[in-house]
C-alpha positions in Angstrom: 153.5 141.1 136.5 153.1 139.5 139.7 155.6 141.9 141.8 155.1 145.4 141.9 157.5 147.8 140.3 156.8 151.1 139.5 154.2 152.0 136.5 155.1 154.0 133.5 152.8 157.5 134.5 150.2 158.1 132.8 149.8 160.8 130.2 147.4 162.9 132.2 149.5 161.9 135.2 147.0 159.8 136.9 147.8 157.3 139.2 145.1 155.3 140.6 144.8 152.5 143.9 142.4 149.6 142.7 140.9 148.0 146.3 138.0 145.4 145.4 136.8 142.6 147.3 136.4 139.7 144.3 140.4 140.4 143.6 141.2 139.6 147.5 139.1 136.6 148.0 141.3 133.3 147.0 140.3 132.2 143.3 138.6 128.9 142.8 140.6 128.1 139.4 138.0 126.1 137.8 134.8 128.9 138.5 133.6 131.3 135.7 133.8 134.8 135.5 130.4 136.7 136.5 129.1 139.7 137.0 131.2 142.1 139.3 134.3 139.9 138.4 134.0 141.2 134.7 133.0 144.6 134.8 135.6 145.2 137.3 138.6 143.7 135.2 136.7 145.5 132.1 137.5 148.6 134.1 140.8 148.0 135.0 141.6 147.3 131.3 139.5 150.5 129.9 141.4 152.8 132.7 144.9 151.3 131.4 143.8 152.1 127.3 142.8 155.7 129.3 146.5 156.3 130.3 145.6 155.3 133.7 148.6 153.8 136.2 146.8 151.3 138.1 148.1 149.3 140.9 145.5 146.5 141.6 145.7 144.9 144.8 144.9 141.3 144.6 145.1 137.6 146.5 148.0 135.4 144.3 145.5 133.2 143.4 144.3 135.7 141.5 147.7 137.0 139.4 147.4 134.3 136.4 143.7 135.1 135.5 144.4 139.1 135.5 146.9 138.7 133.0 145.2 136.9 130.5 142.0 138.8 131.2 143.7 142.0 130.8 146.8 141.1 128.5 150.0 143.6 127.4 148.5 146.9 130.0 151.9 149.0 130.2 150.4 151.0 133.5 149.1 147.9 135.1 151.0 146.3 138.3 149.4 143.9 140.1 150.1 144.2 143.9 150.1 141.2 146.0 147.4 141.3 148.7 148.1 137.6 150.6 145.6 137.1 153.5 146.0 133.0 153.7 142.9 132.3 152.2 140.9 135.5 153.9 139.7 138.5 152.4 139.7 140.3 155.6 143.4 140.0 156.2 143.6 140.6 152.5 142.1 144.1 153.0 144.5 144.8 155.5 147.4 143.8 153.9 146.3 145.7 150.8 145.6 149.1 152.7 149.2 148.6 154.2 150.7 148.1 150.8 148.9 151.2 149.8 150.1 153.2 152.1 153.7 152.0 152.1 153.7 152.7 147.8 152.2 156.3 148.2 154.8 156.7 150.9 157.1 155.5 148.6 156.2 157.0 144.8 154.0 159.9 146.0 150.7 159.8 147.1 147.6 158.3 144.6 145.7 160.7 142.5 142.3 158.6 143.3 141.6 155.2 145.7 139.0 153.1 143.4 137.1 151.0 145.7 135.4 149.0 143.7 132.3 147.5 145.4 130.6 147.5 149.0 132.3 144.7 151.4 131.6 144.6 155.2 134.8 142.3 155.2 136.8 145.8 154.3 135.8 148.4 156.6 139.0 148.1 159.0 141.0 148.0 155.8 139.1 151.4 155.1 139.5 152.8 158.2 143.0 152.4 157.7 143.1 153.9 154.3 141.2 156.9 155.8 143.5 157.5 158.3 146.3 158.4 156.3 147.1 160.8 153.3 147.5 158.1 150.9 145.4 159.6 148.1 143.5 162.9 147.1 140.3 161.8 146.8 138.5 158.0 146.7 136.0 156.7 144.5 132.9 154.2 145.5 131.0 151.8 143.2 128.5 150.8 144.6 127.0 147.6 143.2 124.7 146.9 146.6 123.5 149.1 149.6 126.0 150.1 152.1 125.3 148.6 156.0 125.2 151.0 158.7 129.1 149.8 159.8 130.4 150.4 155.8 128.7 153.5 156.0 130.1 154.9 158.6 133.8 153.8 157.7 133.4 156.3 154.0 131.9 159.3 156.3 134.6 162.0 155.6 137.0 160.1 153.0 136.7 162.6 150.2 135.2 161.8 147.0 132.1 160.6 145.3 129.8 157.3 145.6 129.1 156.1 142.1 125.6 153.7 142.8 124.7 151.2 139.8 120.9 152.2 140.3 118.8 154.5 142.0 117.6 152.5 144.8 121.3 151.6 145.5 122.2 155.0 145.7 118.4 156.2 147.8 119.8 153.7 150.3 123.0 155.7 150.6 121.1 158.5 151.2 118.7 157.4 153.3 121.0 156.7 155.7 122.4 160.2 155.5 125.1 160.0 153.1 123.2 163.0 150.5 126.5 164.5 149.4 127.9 162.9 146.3 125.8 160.3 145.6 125.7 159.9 142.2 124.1 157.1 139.5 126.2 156.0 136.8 126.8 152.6 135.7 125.6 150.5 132.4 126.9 147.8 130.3 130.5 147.0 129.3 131.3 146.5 125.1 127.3 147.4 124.6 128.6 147.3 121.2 128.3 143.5 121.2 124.9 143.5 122.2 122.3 143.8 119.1 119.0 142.4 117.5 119.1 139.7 115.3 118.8 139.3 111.7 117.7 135.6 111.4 114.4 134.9 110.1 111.6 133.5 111.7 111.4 129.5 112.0 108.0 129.5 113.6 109.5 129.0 117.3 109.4 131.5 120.0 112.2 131.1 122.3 112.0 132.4 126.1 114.9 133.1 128.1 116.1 133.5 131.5 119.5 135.0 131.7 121.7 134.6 135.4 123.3 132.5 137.6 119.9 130.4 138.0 121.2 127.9 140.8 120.5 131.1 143.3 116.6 130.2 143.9 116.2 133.8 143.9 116.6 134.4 140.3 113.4 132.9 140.1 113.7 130.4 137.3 110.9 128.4 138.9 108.5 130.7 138.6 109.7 131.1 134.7 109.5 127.0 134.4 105.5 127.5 136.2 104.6 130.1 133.7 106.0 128.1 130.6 104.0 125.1 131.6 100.7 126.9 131.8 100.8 128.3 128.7 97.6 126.5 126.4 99.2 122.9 124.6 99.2 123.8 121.3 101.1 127.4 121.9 103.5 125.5 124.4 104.2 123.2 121.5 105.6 125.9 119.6 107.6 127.5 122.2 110.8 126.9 124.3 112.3 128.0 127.3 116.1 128.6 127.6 117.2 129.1 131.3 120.7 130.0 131.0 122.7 129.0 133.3 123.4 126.2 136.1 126.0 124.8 137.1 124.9 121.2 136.8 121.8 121.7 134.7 118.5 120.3 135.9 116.6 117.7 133.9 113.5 118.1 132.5 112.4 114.7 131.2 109.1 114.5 128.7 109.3 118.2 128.6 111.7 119.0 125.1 110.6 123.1 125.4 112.5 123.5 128.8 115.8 123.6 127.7 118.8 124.3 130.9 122.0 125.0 129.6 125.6 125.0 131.4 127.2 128.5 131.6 128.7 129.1 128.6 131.3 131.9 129.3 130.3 135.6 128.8 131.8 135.5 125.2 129.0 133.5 124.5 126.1 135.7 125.7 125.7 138.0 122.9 125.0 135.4 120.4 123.0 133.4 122.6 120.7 135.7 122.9 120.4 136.7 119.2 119.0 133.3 119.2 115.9 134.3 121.5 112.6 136.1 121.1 111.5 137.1 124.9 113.5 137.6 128.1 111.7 136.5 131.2 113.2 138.4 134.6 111.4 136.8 137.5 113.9 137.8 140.1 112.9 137.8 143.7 113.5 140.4 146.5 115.0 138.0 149.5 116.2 141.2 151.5 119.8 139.1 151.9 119.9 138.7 148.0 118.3 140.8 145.6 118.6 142.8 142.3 120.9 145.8 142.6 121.0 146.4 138.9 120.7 143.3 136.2 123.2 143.5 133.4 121.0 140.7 132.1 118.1 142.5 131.4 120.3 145.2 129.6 121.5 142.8 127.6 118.1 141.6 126.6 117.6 145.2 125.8 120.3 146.3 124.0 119.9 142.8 122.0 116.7 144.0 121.2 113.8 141.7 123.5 111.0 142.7 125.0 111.3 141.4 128.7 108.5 139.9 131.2 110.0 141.2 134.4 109.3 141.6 138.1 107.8 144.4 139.1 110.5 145.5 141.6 112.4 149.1 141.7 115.1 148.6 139.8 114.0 146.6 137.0 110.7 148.8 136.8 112.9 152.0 136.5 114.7 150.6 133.1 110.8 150.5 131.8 109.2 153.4 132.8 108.9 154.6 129.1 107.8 150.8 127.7 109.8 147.9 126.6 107.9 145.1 128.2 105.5 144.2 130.8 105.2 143.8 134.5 104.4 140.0 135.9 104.3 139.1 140.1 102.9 135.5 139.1 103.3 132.3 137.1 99.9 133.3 136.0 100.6 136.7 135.2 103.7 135.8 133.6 102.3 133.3 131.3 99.3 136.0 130.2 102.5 138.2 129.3 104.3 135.1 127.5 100.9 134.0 125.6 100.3 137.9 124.4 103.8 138.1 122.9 104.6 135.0 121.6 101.0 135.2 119.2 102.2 139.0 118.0 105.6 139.5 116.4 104.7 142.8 115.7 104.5 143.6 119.3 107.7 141.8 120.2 109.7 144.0 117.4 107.8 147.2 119.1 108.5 146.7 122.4 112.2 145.5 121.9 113.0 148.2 119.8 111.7 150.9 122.7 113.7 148.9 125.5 116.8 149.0 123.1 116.6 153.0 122.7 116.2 152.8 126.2 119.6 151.4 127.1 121.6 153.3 125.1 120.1 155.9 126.3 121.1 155.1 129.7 123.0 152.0 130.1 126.0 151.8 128.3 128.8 152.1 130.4 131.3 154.9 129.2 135.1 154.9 131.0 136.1 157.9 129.7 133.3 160.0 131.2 133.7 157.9 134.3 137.5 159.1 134.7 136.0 162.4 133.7 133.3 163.4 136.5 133.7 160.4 139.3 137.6 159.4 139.2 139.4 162.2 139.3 137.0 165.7 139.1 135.0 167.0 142.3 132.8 168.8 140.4 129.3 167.4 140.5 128.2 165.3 136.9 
């Protein structure tokens, strides 16, 4: 629904306020759904199977995809949010349509806030400001700013950080209380090894949106290339995806690939032997988390990966190795792509790994972060 009108209550009587940056930014129809984009419509759809009453505040633009994305959700009601094209007026039009609904059908049981955005901090000051809701939950899917910060001091509730470097960065800035980590992958269940048998290839990958430079997919394409001739014959590299995908004439084992939709992820990667992560800490864009390499986890690959905080912590008890150049990268690649046996080792540990820890669970999300103050 487009308009609001008021959503059938939930069982457990929980009524929730869904403020997100992606959903008030205006929609480019043609771009693909990534990332944050997902897991928060996953969420949205997982709180309405819960029971949940959401009201989701979103740009127009924005209406058409929601629906299909999240079809036949009784206690969904998408609230317009129009800021002519800016998500900062968006914000604010949101947080006064928030206010005006509790006003109207009571006051929320929870405000979801569903990512850090400088762009909202008036809106959350405004939100603050009233008695809108009974408590507001954070996820945090990148470190706060000092101004961000400062607008959640004294809201009550919890800040739910996708890894622990996210949430030492709350901390370090003096937010300590309720700082929690929680956050994995959504449907893991999609995600597992492969059955195929072995054709005497041994397929790299790189998994992300590669046309950011610091995904590092160069340093991937150095490392194939100095892998010895007759090894590189046998080998290919997938780098998945671009937008327009490079060309690699004279070079068959470098393989780009257009983004394929998520859908297509899980089967893509049943296709590969090793995940490469060569991401790059640029300060201004950087690893937060990397559902990518969860994925290539839970599908059972060993991974290559940077050796930065918060891929190391997903490989702290094995999984794959550590690489900071092409150099080292390609020892890592050579190693594994001559020993099978070492590739089915270390994928299996990295796979007992994530669903140990990074399968993302609603229900115990509503549990201890939406709507409980008690401590996980």
């Amino acid at each position: 629904m487009s308009k609001y009108s008021k959503c059938k209550k939930a069982d457990r009587g929980g009524r929730v306020a869904f403020v997100e940056k992606v959903f008030l930014d205006r929609r480019a129809s043609a771009s693909a759904l990534r990332g944050v984009e997902l897991f928060n419509l996953r969420l949205v759809r997982d709180l309405c199977a819960h029971g949940i009453g959401v009201d989701l505040f979103a740009e127009p633009s924005w209406h058409e995809t929601i629906l299909r994305e999240i079809p036949g959700a009784k206690t969904l009601c998408i609230v317009g949010a129009n800021g002519s094209g800016s998500s900062f007026l968006a914000g604010l039009a949101a947080a006064f349509r928030v206010r005006g609904l509790a006003r109207r059908e009571g006051r929320y049981d929870a405000l979801l806030l569903g990512n850090v955005a400088n762009r909202l901090i008036p809106a959350i000051w405004l939100l603050k400001s009233g008695r809108d809701f009974a408590r507001a939950t954070l996820v945090a899917h990148r470190e706060p700013s000092p101004r961000f910060l400062r607008s959640i001091r004294r809201m009550p509730g919890r800040v739910v950080a996708v890894s622990e470097p996210v949430a030492a960065d709350f901390r370090d800035q003096g937010l300590a209380a309720d700082v929690v980590v929680d956050y994995g992958i959504m449907d893991a269940d999609l995600f597992h090894p492969s059955s195929r048998e072995p054709d005497g290839k041994v397929r790299f990958c790189v998994l992300g949106a590669l046309d950011n430079a610091w995904k590092g997919a160069d340093t991937a394409i150095a490392a194939f290339r100095l892998l010895p001739d007759a090894l590189r014959a046998r080998c290919e590299l997938h780098l998945m995806a671009y937008r327009s995908p490079p060309a690699f004439p004279g070079e068959p084992g470098i393989v780009a690939h257009p983004w394929r939709g998520a859908t297509g992820i899980p089967d893509f990667l049943r296709t590969m032997d090793v995940m490469l992560v060569p991401s790059r800490d640029e300060h201004i864009m950087r690893e937060t988390f990397s559902q990518s390499v969860v994925q290539g986890m839970l599908t059972g690959l060993p991974v290559v990966y940077a050796p930065i905080p918060v891929l190391a912590e997903k490989f702290d008890c094995g999984g794959g190795f550590p690489a900071e150049t092409p150099e080292a990268y390609a020892e890592a690649m050579a190693r594994l792509a001559e020993d099978p046996n070492l590739r089915a080792t270390l994928g299996a540990k990295g796979r007992e790994t994530a669903l140990a820890r990074y399968v993302w669970d609603t229900g115990r999300f509503i549990e201890r972060h939406l709507f409980s103050g008690d401590a996980p």
